[in-house]
N, CA, C and O of each residue as an XYZ file, in Angstrom:
264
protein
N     -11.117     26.698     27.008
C     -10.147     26.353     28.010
C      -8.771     26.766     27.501
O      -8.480     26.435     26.352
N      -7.910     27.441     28.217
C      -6.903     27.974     27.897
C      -5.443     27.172     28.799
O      -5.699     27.550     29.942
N      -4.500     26.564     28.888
C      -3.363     26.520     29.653
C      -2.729     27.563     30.041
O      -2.848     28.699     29.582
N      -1.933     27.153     31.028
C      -0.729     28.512     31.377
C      -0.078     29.058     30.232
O       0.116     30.267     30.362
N       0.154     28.782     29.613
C       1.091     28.920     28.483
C       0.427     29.964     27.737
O       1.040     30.953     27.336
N      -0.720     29.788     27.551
C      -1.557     30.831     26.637
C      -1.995     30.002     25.366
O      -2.458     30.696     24.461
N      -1.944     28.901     25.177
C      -2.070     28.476     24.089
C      -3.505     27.718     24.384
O      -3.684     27.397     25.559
N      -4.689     27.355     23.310
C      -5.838     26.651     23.841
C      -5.783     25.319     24.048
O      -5.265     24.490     23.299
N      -6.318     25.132     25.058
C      -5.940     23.048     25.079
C      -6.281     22.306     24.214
O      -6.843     22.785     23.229
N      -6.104     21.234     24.286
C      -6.596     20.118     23.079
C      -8.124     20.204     23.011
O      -8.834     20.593     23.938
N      -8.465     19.876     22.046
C     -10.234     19.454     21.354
C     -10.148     18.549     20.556
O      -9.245     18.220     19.786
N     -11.377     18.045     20.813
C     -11.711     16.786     20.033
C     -11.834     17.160     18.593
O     -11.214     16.718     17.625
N     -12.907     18.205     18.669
C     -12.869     18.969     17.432
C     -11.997     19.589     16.790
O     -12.391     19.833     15.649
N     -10.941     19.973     17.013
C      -9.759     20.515     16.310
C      -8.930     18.895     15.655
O      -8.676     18.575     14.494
N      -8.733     18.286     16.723
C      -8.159     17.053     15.989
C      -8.900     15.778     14.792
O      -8.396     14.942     14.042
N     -10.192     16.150     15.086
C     -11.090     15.633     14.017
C     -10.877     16.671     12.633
O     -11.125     16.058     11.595
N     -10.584     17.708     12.476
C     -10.716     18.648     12.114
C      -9.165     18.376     10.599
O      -9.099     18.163      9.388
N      -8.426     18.537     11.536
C      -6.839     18.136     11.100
C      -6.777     16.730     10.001
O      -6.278     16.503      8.899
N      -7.719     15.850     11.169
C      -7.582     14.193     10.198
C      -8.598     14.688      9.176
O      -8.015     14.461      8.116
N      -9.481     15.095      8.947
C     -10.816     15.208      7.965
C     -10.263     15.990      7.061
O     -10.480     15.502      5.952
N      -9.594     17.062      6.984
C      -9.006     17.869      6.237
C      -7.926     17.506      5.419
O      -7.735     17.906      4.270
N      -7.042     16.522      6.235
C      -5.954     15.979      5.576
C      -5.951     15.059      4.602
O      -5.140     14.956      3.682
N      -7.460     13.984      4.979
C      -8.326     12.800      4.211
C      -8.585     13.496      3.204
O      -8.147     12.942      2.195
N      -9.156     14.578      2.964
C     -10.070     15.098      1.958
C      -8.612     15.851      0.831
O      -8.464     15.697     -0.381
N      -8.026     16.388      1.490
C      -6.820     17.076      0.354
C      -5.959     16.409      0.129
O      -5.113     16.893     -0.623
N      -5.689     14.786      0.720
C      -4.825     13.782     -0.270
C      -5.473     12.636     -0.976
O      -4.876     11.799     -1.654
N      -7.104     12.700     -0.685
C      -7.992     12.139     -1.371
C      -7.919     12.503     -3.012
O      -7.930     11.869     -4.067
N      -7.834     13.993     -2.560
C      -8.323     14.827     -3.878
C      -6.927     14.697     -4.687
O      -6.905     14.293     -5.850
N      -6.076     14.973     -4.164
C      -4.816     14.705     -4.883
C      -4.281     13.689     -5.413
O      -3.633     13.811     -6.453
N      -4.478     12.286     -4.697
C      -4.900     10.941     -5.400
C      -5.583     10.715     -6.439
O      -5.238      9.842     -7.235
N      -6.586     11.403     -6.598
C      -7.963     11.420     -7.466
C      -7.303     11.699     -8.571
O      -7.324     10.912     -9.517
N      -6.482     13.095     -8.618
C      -5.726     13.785     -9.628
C      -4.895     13.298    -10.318
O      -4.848     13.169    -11.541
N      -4.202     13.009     -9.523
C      -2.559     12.257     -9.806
C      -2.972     10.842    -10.432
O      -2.529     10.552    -11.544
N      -4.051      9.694     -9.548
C      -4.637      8.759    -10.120
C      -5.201      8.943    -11.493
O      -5.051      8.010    -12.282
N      -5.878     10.107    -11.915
C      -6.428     10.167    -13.636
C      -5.409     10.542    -14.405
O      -5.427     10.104    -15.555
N      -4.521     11.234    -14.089
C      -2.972     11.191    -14.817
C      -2.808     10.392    -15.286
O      -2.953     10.212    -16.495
N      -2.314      9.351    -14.187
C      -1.938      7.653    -14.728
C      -2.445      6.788    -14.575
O      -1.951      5.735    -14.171
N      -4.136      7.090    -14.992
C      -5.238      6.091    -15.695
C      -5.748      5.195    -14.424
O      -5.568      3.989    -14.593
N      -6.132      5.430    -13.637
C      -6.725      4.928    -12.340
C      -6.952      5.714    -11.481
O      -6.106      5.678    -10.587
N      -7.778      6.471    -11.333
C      -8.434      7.171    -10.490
C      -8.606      6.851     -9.366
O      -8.144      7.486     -8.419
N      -9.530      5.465     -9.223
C      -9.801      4.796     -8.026
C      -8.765      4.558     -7.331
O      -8.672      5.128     -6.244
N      -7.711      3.655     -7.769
C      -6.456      3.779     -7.116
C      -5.738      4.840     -6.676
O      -5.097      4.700     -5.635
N      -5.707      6.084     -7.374
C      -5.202      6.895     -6.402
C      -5.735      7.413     -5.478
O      -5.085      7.745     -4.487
N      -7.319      7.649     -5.600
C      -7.885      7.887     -4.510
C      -7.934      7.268     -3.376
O      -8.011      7.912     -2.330
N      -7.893      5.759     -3.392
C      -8.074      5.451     -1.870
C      -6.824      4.934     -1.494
O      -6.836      4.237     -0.480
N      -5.309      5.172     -2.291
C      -3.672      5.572     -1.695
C      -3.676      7.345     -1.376
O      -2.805      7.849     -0.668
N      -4.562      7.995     -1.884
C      -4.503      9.013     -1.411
C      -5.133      9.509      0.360
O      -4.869     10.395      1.173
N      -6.330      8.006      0.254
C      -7.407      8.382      1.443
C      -5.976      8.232      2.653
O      -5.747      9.043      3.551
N      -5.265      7.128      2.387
C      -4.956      6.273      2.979
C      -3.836      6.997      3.705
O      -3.695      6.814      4.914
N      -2.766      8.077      2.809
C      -1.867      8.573      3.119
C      -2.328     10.037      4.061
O      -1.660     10.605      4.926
N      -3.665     10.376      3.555
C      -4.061     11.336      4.120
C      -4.232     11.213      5.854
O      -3.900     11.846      6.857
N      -4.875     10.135      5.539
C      -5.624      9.101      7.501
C      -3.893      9.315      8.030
O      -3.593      9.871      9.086
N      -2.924      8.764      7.076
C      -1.523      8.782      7.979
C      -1.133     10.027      8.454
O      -0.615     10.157      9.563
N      -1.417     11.283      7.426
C      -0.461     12.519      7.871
C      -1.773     12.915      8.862
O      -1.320     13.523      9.832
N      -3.224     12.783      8.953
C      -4.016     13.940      9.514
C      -3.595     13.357     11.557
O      -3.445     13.974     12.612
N      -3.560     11.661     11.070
C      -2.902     11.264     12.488
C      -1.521     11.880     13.115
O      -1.484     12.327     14.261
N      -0.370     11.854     12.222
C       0.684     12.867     12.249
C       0.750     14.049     12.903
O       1.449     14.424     13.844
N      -0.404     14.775     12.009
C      -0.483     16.504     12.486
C      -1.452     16.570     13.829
O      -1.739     17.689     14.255
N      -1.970     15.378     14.515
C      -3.011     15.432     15.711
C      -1.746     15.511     16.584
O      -1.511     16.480     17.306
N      -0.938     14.423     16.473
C       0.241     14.108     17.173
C       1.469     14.903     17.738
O       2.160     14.887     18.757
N       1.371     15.785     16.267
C       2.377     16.747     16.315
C       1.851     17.979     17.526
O       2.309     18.407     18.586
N       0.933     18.178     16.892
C      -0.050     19.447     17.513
C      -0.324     19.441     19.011
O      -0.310     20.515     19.612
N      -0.638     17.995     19.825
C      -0.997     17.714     20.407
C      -0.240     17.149     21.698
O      -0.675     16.767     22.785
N       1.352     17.257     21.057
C       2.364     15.950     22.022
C       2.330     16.817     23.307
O       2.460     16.055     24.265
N       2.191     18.274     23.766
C       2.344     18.494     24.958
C       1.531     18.146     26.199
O       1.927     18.191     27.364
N      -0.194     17.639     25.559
C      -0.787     17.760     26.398
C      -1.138     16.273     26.813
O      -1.846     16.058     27.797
């Protein structure tokens, strides 16, 4: 499905896509940053956590026209 505009409309799958991606690469970066400074676990699930915030962010962003 395409709009006037030329651009493709929203999907469920693209915005699942955005949050899952975002979970997983500030997961991982938590993980990282957490064994740095001796807690892993903790950074991982401040990482899950910040990730769930930005992947909601970038649905939002992506998404405000439609």
């Amino acid at each position: 499905m395409t709009t006037p505009s030329g651009k493709p409309g929203p999907s469920g799958a693209t915005a699942g896509t955005f949050i899952v991606s975002a979970v997983l690469i500030f997961a991982l970066l938590g993980l990282g940053v957490g064994s740095l400074l001796g807690s892993a676990a903790a950074g991982g699930v401040a990482g899950t956590m910040v990730g769930f915030a930005t992947g909601i962010a970038l649905v939002i962003v992506r998404f405000k026209d439609y």
